[in-house]
N, C-alpha and C positions, 0 to 999 in steps of 0.2 A: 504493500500500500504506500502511496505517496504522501507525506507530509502536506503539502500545499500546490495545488494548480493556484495560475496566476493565469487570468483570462484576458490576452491579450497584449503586443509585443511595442506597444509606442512608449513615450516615455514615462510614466507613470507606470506602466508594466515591469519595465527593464529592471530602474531603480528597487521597486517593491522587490521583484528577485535577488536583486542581489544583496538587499539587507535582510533579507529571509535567510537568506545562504548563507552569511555571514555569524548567522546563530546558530547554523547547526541544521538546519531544517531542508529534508531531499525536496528540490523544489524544479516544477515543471510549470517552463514556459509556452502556453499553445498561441500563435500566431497565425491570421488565414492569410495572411499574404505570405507571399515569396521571399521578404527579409523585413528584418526588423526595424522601427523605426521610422517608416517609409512619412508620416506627414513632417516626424523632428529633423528630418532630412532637408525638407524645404522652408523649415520656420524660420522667420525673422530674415527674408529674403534669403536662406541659403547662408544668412549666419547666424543664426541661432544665437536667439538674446535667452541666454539660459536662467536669469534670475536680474533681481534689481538687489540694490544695497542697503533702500530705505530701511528707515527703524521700523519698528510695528506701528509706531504712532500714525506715522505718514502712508507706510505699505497699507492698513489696514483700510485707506479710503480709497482705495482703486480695485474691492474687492464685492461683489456684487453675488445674489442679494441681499445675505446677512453675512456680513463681517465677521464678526464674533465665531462663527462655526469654524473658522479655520482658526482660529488663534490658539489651540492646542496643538495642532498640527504643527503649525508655522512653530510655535516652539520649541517640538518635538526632533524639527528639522528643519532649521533656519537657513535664510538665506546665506547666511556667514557658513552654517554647516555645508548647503549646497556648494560654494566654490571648492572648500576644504578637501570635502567627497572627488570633486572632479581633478583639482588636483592630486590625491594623492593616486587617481588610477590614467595618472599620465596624460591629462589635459591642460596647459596653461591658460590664465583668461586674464582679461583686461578690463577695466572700469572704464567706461566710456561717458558720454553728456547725457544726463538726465541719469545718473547712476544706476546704469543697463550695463551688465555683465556678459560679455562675448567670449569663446574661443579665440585665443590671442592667435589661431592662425587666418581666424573669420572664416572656419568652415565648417557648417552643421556637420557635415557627412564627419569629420574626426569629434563630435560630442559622442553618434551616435557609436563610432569605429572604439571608443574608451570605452564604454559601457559593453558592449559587445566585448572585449578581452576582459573585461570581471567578471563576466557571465562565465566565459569559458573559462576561466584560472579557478571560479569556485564550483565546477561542473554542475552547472544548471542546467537541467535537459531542455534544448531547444526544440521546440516542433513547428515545422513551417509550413506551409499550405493545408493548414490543419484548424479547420472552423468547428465551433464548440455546436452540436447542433440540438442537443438535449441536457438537460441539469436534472437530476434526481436527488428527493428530500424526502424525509420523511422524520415527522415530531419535529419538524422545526430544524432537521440537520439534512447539509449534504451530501449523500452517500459518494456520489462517483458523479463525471462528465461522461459524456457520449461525444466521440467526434465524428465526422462529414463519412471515415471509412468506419466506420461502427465499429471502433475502438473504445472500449470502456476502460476510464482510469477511476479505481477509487482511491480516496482521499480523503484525510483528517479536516481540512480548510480548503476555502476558496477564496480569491482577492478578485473580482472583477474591475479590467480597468481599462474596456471596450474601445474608449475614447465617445466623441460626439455622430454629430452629421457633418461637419466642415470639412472641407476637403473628400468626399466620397472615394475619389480615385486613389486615395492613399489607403483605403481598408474602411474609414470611421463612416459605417452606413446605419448605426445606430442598434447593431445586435444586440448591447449590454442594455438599450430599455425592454427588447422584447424579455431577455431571459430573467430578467428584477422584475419584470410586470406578472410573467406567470408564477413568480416565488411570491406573490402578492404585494411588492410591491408597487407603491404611487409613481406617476413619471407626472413632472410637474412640465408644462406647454414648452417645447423646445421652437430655439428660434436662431436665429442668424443675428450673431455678434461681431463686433470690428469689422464690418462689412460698409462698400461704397453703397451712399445713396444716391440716387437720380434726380435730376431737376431735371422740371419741365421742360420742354425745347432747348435740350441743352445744347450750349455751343461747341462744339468740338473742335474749333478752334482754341478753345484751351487747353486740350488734352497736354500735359506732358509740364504741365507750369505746376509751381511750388511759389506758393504766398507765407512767408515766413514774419511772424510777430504780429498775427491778427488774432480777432478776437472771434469765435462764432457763437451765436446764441441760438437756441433749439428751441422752436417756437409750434407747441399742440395746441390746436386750434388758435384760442386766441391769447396763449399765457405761457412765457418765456419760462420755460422748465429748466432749462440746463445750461450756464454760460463757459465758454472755455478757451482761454489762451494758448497760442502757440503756430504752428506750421501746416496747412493742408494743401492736399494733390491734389490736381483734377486730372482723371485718367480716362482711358475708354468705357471703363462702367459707371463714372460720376467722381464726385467729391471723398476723396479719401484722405492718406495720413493721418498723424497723430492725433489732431482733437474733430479730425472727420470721426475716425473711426470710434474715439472718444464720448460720442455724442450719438453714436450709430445704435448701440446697446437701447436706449429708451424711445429713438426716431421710429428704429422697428417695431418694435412693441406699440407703439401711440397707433402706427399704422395699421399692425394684424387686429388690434383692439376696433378700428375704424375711425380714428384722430385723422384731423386734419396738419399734414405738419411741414414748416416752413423753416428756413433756413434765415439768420440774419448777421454778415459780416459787417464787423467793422475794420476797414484798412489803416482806421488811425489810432490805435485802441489806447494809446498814449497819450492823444492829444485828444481836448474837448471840443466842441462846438467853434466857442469862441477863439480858442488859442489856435486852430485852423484858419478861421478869418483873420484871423490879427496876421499869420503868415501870408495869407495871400494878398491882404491889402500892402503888405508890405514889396511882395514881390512886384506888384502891379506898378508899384509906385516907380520902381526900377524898370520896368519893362512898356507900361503900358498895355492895351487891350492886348490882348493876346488871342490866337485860335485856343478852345479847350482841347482840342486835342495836343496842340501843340506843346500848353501848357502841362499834359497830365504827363507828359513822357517826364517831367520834373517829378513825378510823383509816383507813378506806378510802373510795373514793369512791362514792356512795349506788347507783351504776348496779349495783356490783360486790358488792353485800352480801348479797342472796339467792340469786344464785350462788355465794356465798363458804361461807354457811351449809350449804347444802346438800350442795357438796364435801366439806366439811368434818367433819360429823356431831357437830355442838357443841352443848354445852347449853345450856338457853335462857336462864342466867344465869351470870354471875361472879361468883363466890362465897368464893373459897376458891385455895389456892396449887395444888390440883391443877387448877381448869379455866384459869387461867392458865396452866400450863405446855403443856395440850392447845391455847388459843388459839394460843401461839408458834412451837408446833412446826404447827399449822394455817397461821401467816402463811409460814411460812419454807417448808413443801410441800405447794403450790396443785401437786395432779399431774393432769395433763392427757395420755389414750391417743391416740393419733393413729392414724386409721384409713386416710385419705385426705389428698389435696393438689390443689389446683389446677394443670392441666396446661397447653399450651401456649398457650392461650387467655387468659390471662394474667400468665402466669411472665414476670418481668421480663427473664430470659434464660436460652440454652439452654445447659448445659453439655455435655461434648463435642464431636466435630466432626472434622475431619481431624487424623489424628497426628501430635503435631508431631514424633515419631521422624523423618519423612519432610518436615519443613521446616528449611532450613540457618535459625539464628535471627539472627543475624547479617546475614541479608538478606533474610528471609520468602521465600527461592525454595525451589521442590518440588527433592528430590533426586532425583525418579525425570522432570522434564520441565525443558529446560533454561532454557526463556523462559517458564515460569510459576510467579507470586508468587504470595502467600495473605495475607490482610489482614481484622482484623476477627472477629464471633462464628461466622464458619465453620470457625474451628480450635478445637481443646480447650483453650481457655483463656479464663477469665471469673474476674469480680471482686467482691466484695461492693458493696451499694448504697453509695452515695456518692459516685458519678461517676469508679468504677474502672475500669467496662467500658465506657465511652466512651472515656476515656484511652489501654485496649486496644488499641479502634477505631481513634483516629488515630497513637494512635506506629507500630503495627505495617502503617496504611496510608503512612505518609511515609516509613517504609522502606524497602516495601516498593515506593514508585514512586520513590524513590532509586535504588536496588537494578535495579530494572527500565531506567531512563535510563543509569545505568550499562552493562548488557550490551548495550545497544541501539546506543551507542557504539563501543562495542568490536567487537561485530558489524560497523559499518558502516566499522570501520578496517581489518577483517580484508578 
């Protein structure tokens, strides 16, 4: 009999095995893809932001939808723990801006190539194109898995740690809700997070432009929900980057709810009303009437200026203290309707997932099955970009095979 199957080879899988392993415990990783890792392979563009550095104080507000459930976890196995772990199995990292933690060679593929030689230095049985297709319980316990060639493993524990719906083509098509929905339990509404949304007639002439030092505010129906500074994309699916995708989390939800939801940039988010005019009267006085187009090449970047205009409905010179006041109140709301979002095909991650009502958070075990854990983006909890829900992934899988070695013990004293 096996000590511990581990359901599932991304990274919350990996790590749970290998500190499973590390206590002693024969553990068996099943994976239905062809190799392991395959979404931690492309995250963070192909460099994997593997962890942030914030304290708990600050980490703990980019965690969604209750905080507080991970802060055992995160304890349990902190981000300081997370670099610690990866270096000491032969991966260097590097602190970057916004205290986002990379592979100091910036390449996913050697996070997942470290983790993969622990597995194998502590013989963890790998299984590859090997999908879990049945789970057997009885009184509340797991007996054994059933895989795809009707292989039966039985087993002390189980760790489920499926991953979501993001990215499909890496493996994450959402098996860990079907197989916790039939063990009874809850799957709380899964949805498309860190995902580009869509404005209305968007101009694709901005595709490939990056607006760095603005402000966006996220507007459901008719009441500014969410304000956020920083850098956004516009790409071929809409408005992304950091406080796009920032903002993405509750734009999608206003929408699958039936919210009306609107976007409003400010380009000046430094300057007020007035302290705008006061520069342009200033300039004016230097220059004279000027074309507004002419004029915004002083102020915007040349990609963004015929989209600007046209938002806008500005006249075609500065002239005077009235088109100056319509210019600033123009910088200040750039409104953008959202009609559409990009779905799981590439949303950075799912939000959603099993309730954690029904996970003790203290040891990521199910309350309703007594030898199975949950680890990772198949519970209802995720984190803004910045290598929050990776963090996720490993604290809540290292305690989750903590947690698990523990009753496996216990069991075998009983």
């Amino acid at each position: 009999m096996i000590d511990l199957v581990v359901i599932g080879g991304g990274a919350s899988g990996m790590v749970a095995s290998i500190v499973a392993a590390r206590t002693g415990l024969k553990v068996v990783l099943i994976e239905k893809m062809e190799k392991l890792g395959r979404k931690l392979r492309i995250t963070g563009k192909g460099r994997c932001n593997i962890t942030n550095t914030k304290e708990w104080s600050q980490f703990s507000q980019h965690i969604y939808p209750n905080t507080n459930f991970l802060r055992s976890a995160f304890y349990s196995f902190s981000n300081n723990d997370v670099i610690e772990f990866f270096n000491e199995i032969g991966l260097e990292t590097v602190i970057e801006r916004g205290d986002r933690v990379f592979p100091k060679s910036g390449l996913a593929k050697d996070v997942v190539d470290a983790l993969e030689r622990e597995l194998r230095r502590l013989d963890v049985e790998i299984l590859l194109n090997s999908q879990v297709t049945n789970v057997f319980d009885q009184n509340s316990i797991i007996s054994s898995v059933e895989l795809n060639d009707s292989q039966l493993i039985k087993c002390k524990s189980v760790i489920l740690c499926t991953g979501g719906l993001s990215y499909p083509l890496t493996g994450s098509t959402g098996d860990g809700y079907v197989m916790a929905s039939k063990l009874g339990h809850k799957i709380e509404r899964c949805f498309p997070s860190l995902t580009a949304l869509m404005p209305s007639a968007y101009d694709r002439s901005l595709e490939g432009l990056t607006l760095k030092n603005v402000s966006i505010s996220l507007i459901v129906d008719k009441d500014i929900v969410q304000t956020e500074f920083g850098d956004i994309d516009f790409t071929n699916n809409g408005i992304e980057g950091p406080i796009g995708f920032k903002i993405s989390r509750k734009a999608v939800k206003a929408m699958i709810n039936g919210g009306k939801v609107s976007l409003i940039l400010d380009l000046k988010p430094s300057l007020s009303n007035d302290q705008l005019i006061n520069r342009f009267e200033r300039d004016l006085q230097k220059m004279g009437s000027i074309s507004t187009i002419d004029y915004l090449k002083k102020v915007l970047p040349s990609q963004f200026i015929a989209s600007f205009v046209k938002i806008s409905s500005l006249p075609d010179k500065i002239s005077n203290r009235g088109c100056m006041e319509r210019l600033a109140q123009a910088l200040k709301n750039v409104k953008f309707d959202v009609v559409s979002y990009t779905s799981y095909q590439r949303a950075v991650v799912t939000a959603g997932g099993i309730s954690l009502s029904e996970i003790v958070p203290k040891t990521m075990q199910s309350k309703l099955i007594n030898n199975l854990f949950f680890a990772g983006e198949v519970i209802d909890l995720d984190g803004d970009t910045g290598g929050y829900n990776l963090q996720i992934a490993f604290s809540t899988a290292a305690l989750a095979a903590k947690s698990a070695s523990y009753f496996i013990s216990k069991q075998n004293k009983g």
